[in-house]
Wavefront OBJ file of the C-alpha trace (Angstrom):
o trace
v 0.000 0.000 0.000
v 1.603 3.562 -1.128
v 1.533 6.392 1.100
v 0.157 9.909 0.222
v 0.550 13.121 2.465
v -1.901 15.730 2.158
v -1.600 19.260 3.327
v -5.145 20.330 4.691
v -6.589 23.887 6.538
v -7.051 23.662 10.539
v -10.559 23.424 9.866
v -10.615 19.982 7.964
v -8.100 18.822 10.619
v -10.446 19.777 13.071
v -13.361 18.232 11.277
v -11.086 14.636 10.542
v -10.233 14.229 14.246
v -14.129 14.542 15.107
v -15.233 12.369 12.946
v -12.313 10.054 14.506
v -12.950 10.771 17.975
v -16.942 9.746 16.997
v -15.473 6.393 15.705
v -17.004 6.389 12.933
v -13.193 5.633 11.287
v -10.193 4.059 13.194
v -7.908 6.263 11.266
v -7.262 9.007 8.870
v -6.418 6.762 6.117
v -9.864 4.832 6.698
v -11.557 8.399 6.659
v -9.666 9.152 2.915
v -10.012 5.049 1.723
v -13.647 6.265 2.395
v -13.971 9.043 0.675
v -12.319 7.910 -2.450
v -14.596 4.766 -2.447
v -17.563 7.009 -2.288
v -16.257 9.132 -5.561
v -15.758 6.431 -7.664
v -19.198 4.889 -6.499
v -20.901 8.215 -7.681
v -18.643 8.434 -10.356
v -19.161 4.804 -12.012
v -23.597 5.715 -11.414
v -23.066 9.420 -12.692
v -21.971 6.853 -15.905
v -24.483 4.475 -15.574
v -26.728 7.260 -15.831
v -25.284 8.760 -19.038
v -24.989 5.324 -20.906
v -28.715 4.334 -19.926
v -29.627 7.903 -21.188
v -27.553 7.732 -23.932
v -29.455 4.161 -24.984
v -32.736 5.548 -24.068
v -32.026 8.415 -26.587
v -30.911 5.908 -29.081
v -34.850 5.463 -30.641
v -33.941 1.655 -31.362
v -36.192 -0.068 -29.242
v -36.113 -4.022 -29.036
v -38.490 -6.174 -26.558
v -36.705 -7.533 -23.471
v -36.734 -11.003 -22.747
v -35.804 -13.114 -19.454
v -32.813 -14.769 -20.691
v -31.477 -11.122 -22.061
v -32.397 -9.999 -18.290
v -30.676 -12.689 -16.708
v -27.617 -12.551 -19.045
v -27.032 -8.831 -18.088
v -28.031 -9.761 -14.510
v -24.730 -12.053 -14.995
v -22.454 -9.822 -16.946
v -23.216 -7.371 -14.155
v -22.464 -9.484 -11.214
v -19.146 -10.609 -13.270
v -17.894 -6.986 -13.653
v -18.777 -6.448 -9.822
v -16.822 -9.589 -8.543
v -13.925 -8.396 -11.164
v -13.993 -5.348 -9.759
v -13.984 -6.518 -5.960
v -10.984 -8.645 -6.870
v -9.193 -5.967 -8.528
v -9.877 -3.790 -5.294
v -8.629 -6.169 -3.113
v -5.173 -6.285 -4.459
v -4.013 -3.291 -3.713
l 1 2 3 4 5 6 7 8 9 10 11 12 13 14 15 16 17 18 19 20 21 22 23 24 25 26 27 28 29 30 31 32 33 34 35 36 37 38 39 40 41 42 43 44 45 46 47 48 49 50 51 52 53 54 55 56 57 58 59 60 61 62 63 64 65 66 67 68 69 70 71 72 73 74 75 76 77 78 79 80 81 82 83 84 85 86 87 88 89 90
């Protein structure tokens, strides 16, 4: 695991340590693992959004059946356990 230091106002500080001191995180690096994880959540559904937009907007429309349903279902939980794996390495 690499190291990063960050240079913050008193304020954050201040607001870091509470949030500590609530123990709602052990550290400062769980506080920051935290926050990153919650940016590239809203990140990767700020994305979903646009693609699913972008398909709605496409004007080809095509019935759904189960087995198309249950083969995303798949490719989705595929890219999630890929994903978890790839997380887990670092």
């Amino acid at each position: 695991m690499k190291s990063i230091n960050i240079s913050l106002p008193e304020s954050m500080q201040a607001y870091i340590e509470e949030q500590l001191a609530s123990g709602a995180y052990g550290t400062a690096s769980e506080y920051f693992s935290e926050l990153v994880r919650q940016d590239q959540k809203r990140k990767e559904q700020a994305r979903l959004e646009t693609l699913l937009l972008e398909g709605l907007d496409s004007g080809e429309v095509t019935p759904m059946t189960a087995e198309d349903w249950s083969d995303i279902r798949q490719a989705v939980r595929e890219r999630v356990a890929k994903n978890n794996d790839a997380g887990q390495g670092e």
